[in-house]
C-alpha positions in Angstrom: -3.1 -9.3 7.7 -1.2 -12.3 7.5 2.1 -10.9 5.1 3.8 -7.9 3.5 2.0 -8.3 0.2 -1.9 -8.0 2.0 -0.3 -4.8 4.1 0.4 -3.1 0.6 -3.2 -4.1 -0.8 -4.8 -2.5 1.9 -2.2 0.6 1.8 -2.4 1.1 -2.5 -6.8 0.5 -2.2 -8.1 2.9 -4.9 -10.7 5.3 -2.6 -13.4 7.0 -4.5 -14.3 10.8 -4.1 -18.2 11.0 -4.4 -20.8 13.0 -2.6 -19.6 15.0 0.3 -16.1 14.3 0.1 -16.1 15.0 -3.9 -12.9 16.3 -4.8 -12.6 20.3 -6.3 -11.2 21.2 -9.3 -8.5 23.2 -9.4 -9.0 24.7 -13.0 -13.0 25.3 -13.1 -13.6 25.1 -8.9 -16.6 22.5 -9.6 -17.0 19.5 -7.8 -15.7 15.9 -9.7 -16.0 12.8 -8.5 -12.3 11.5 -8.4 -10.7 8.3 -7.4 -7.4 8.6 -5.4 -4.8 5.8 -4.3 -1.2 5.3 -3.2 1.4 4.0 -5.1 4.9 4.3 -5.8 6.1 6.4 -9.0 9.5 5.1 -9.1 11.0 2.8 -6.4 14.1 3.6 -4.0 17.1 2.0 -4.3 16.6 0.7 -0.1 12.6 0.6 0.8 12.4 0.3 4.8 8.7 -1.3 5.6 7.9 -0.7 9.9 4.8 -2.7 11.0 2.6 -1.7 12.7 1.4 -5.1 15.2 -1.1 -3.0 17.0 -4.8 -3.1 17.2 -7.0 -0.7 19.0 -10.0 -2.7 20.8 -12.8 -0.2 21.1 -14.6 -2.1 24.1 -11.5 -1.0 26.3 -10.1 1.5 24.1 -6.9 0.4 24.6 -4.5 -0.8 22.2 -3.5 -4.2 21.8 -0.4 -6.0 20.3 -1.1 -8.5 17.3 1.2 -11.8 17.8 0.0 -13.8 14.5 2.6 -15.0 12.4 3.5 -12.2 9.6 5.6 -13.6 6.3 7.9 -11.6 4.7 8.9 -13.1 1.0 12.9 -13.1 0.1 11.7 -11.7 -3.2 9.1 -8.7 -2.9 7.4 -8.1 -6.8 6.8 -4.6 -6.2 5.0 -4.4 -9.7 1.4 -4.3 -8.5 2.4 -1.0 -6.3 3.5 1.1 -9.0 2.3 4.1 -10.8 2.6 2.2 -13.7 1.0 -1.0 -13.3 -2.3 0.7 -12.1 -2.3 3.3 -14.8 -2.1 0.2 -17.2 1.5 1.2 -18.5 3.5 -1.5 -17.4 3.0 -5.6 -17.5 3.8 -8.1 -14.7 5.8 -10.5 -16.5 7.5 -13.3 -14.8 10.7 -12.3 -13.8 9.7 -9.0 -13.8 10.6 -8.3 -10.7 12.9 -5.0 -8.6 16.3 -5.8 -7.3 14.6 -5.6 -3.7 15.6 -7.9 -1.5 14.3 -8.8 2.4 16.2 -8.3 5.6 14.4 -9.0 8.5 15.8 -8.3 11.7 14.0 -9.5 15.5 15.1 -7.3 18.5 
């Protein structure tokens, strides 16, 4: 992954529940096929984002650290990631974007 924006792709990818891993109903106890994602309802006033810059290599099974260049926007559109967007509620206008700024700090 090369930025922030690729992380949350891979983090929000919609998963589908079919054949053995089907999910159950909770009203009739049948089997459904479901689809199942993460997003964000409503966004927090401060969002903190840790990467992770580790791979695990299973020829050695050992992990390794990842030293590509990662980008970080000063603006982050957090539109795509919410509930709204992917239910179809919401439009991602230009401008539309979160009073979420970046801070990135090195140690």
């Amino acid at each position: 992954m090369k930025n922030i924006y690729e992380s949350l792709d891979e983090v929000t990818i919609k998963d589908t529940l079919e054949g053995d891993n089907m999910y159950t109903c909770s009203h009739c106890g049948k089997k459904v096929r479901a689809e199942k994602r993460a997003c964000f309802k409503k966004l927090p006033r401060i969002l903190s984002f840790n990467t992770m810059r580790y791979t695990f290599n299973m020829v050695t099974m050992m992990k390794e650290k990842v030293n590509t260049h990662f980008s970080f926007p000063l603006r982050l559109d957090m539109t795509p990631y919410t509930e709204d967007f992917l239910m179809g509620k919401s439009d991602r206008k230009e401008g539309n974007f979160p009073s979420l700024f970046s801070y990135c700090k090195s140690l």
